[in-house]
N, C-alpha and C positions, 0 to 999 in steps of 0.2 A: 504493500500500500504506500510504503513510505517512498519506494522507487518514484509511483506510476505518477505520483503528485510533482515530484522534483521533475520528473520528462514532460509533463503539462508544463508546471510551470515556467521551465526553461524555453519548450516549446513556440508558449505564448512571447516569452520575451524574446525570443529571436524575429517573431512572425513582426511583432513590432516595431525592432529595430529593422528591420528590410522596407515594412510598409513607408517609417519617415524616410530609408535612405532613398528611394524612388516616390515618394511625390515632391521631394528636396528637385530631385532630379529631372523632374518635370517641368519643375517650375521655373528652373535654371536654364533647361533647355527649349523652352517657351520663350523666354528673355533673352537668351541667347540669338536663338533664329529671328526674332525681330527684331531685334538693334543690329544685326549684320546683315540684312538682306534691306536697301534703301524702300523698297514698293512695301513693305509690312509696320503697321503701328497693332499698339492694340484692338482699334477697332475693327482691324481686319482680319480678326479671326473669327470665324466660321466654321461650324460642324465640320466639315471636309480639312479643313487644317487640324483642327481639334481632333479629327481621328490619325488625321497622315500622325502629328504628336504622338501621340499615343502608341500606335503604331511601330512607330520608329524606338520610343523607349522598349516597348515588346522588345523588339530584336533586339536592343544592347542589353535585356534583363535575360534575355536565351543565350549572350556570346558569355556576360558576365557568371551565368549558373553554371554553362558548359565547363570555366574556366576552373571556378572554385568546384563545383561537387567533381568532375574528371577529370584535367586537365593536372592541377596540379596534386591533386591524391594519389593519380596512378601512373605520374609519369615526373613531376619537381620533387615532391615529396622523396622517390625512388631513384633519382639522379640521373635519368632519362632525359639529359637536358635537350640533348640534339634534338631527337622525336619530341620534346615538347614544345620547342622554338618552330617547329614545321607545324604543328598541329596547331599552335596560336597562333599565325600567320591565316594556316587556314580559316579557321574562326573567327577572323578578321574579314578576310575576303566574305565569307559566308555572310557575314552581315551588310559588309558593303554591296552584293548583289543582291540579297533581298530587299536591303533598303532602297536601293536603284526603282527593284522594277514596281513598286509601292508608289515609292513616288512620281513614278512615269505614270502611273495609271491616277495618282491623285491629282496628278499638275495635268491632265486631260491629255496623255501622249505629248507632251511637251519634252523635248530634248533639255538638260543643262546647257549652260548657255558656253561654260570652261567644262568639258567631263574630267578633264586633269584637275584642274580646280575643288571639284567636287567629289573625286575621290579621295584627293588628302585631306581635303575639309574630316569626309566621313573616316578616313582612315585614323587621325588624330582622334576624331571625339570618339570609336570604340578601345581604340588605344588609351585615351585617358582614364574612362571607364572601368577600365579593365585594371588598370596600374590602382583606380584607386578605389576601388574592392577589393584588390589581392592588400595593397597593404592594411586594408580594415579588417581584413580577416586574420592576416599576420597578428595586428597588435589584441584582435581579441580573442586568439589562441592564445599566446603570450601572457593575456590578463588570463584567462582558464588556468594555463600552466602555473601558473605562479598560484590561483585560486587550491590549486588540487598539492601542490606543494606545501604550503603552508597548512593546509588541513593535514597532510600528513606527518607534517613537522610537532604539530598539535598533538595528533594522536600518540607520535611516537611520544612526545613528554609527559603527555599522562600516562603511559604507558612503563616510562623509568619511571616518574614518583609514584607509578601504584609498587613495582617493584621492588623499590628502595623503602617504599614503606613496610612491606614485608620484610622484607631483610633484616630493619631496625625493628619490628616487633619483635624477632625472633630474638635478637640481644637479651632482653628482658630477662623473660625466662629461663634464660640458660644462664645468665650472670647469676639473679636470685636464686638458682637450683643449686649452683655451687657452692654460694655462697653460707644457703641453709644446710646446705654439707658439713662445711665447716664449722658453722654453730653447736651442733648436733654432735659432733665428735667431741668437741669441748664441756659439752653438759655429761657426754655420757662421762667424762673425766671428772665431772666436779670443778671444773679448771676456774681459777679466781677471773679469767681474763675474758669470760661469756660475757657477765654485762657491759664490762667496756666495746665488746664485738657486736652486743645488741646494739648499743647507742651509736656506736658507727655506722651499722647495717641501716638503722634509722635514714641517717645522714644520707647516704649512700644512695637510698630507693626513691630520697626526694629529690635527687638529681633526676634520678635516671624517667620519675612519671612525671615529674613536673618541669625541669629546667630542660631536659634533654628533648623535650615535646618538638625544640624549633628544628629549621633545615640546618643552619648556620649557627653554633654558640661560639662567644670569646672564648680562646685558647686556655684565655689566664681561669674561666671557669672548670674547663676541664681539667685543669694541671691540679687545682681543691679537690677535684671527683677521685682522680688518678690519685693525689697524695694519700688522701683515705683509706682509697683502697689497699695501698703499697703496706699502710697502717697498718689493717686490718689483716691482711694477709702475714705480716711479720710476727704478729700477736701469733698466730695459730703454728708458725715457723719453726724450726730446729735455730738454735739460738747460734748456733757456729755459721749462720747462714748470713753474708754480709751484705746488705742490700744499702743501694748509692742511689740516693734520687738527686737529681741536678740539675739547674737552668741556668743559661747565660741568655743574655739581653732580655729587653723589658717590653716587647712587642705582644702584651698580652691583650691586647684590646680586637690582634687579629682574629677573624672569626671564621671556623671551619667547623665541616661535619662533627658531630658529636657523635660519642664511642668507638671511636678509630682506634684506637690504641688498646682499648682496653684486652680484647685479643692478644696481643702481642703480650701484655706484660702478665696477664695470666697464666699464657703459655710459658713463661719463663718460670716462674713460680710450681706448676705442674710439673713442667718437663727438667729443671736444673735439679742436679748433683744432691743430694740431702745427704752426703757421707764428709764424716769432717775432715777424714784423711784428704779429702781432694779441695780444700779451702774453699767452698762451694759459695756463689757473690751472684751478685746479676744487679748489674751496672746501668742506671736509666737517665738520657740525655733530653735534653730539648733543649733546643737552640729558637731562640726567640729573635736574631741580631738581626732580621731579614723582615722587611715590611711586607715581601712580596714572596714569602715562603716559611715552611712552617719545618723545621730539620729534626726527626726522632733518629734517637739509636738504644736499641738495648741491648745486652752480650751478657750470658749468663753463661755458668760454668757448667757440663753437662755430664755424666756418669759414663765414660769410655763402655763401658759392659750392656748398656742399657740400649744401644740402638737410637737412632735418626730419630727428631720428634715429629709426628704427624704432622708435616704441614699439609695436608690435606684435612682437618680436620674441621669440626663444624664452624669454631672461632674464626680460626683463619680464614677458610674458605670464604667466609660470610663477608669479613673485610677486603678481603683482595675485590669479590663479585663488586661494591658498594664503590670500592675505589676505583673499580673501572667504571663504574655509573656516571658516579659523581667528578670525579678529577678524569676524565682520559686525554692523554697526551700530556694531563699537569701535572701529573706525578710516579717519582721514581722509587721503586723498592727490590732492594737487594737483600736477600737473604743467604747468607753465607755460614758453614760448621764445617770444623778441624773434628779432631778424635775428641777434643774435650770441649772445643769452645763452639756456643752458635750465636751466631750474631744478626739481628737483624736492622736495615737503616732504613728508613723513611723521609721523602722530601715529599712535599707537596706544597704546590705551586700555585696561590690562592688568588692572583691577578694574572 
């Protein structure tokens, strides 16, 4: 239904746009033929002109239709220039000898008085014709194309923020999931260090439902969220575990995606060394010195015995999918691991 309406509608406005460009047309060439021909004023027009008019626009409306609906569909369009330059020629001719014998018969068998004359008369005005409906038609293809691009530029963006909104819900959950892990392992301990983890976790879930709601937060609010957690997560830590949080420059006011990192610095946490013999650390940067870029590194120590940490896994995954959404082509991530160390760096490029 919702087609048949849009083919009416467009329908009606094409039928419209053709009707003004030929009575434009008419009227032009009514003004035309009598300010060039000295024996014609207005008052001498008569039924019999008035049809030869009419008439004569017919055939420039059959060379023009010839031109656009076949003409250039099945032969410019396809790059058939040669065969199209012969075949507009002809459709020129065609007009100029039906026009002839029309008007031979409307002027009572009267001969033109130059026929050279009055064939380049007639040869120009199907040629003008002709030049200027191809280029009306150029420019409102041109406007269509540009109409049907930008509706799909459209859809494709609602299309990434539907996706990206999925991606960012699914952080939610799986952040609070681990993190009521962690709670839960300390209660079943008795561990003094639960309600400080509750009052944190507090902290924590009012970022993530209320401040982390927008597309874009200040950096300097995430580095509060990210501190926290760093917190929180050291609380529940092996105590030989050496954790470095660190910022240079004060560009905190720049505003990027929210919970990018947060992936990252879990997985170090997760995936780093918990044996003291290996001095087990996980070292976290941000680089603030850049107005037009946002610089992460983190490097944590990792258990030679224990194997490669999933970087396939749901964290990761989720932020790599988000950062190609959100940054592509503006940001660079290197992820790199020796036998002990894995390191990964983040640039993103927020102008």
């Amino acid at each position: 239904m919702g087609f048949s309406l849009l083919y009416q509608k467009n329908k009606r406005h094409f039928l419209f746009q053709q009707g003004i460009f030929w009575l434009i047309s008419i009227i032009l060439f009514t003004v035309v033929l009598i300010y060039t021909r000295g024996d014609f004023n207005f008052y001498n027009i008569n039924l019999r002109l008035a049809a030869n008019i009419l008439i004569t626009v017919g055939f420039l409306a059959i060379s023009v239709y010839i031109n656009l609906l076949w003409l250039i569909p099945e032969f410019f369009n396809k790059r058939k220039f040669l065969l199209f330059t012969i075949l507009e020629v002809a459709n020129i001719l065609l007009f100029i000898l039906l026009n002839y014998y029309v008007t031979f018969f409307f002027e009572g068998g009267k001969q033109p008085v130059n026929f050279f004359t009055e064939f380049i008369a007639e040869f120009i005005l199907v040629l003008l014709f002709l030049i200027v409906s191809t280029l009306l038609k150029f420019m409102r293809d041109s406007i269509a194309l540009q109409d049907v691009e930008l509706r799909m530029k459209e859809v494709e963006k609602q299309k990434i923020e539907a996706e990206l909104r999925a991606l960012k819900a699914q952080v939610n959950p799986h952040f609070f999931f681990n993190t009521l892990n962690s709670l839960y392992a300390l209660s079943l301990d008795k561990s003094d260090k639960a309600p400080e983890l509750i009052l944190k976790l507090s902290d924590l879930m009012r970022y993530v439902i209320y401040e982390s709601k927008d597309d874009m937060v200040p950096v300097g609010k995430q580095l509060e969220f990210l501190q926290s957690y760093v917190f929180l997560e050291r609380l529940r830590s092996n105590e030989s575990l050496d954790v470095q949080f660190n910022v240079t420059g004060d560009q905190v006011d720049v505003k990027i995606a929210p919970l990018l990192y947060l992936a990252f610095i879990e997985n170090a946490f997760k995936h780093g060394s918990k044996e003291k013999s290996d001095n087990p650390y996980i070292n976290i940067l941000f680089n603030l010195e850049h107005e037009d870029r946002v610089v992460f590194a983190i490097e944590n120590r990792i258990d030679p015995f224990q194997g490669r940490p999933a970087e396939g896994g749901f964290g990761l995954s989720n932020v790599k999918k988000r950062l190609e959404l959100l940054y592509p082509g503006r940001h660079t991530l290197n992820i790199t691991q020796t036998l002990t160390i894995y390191r990964v760096e983040l640039t993103i490029f927020v102008t």
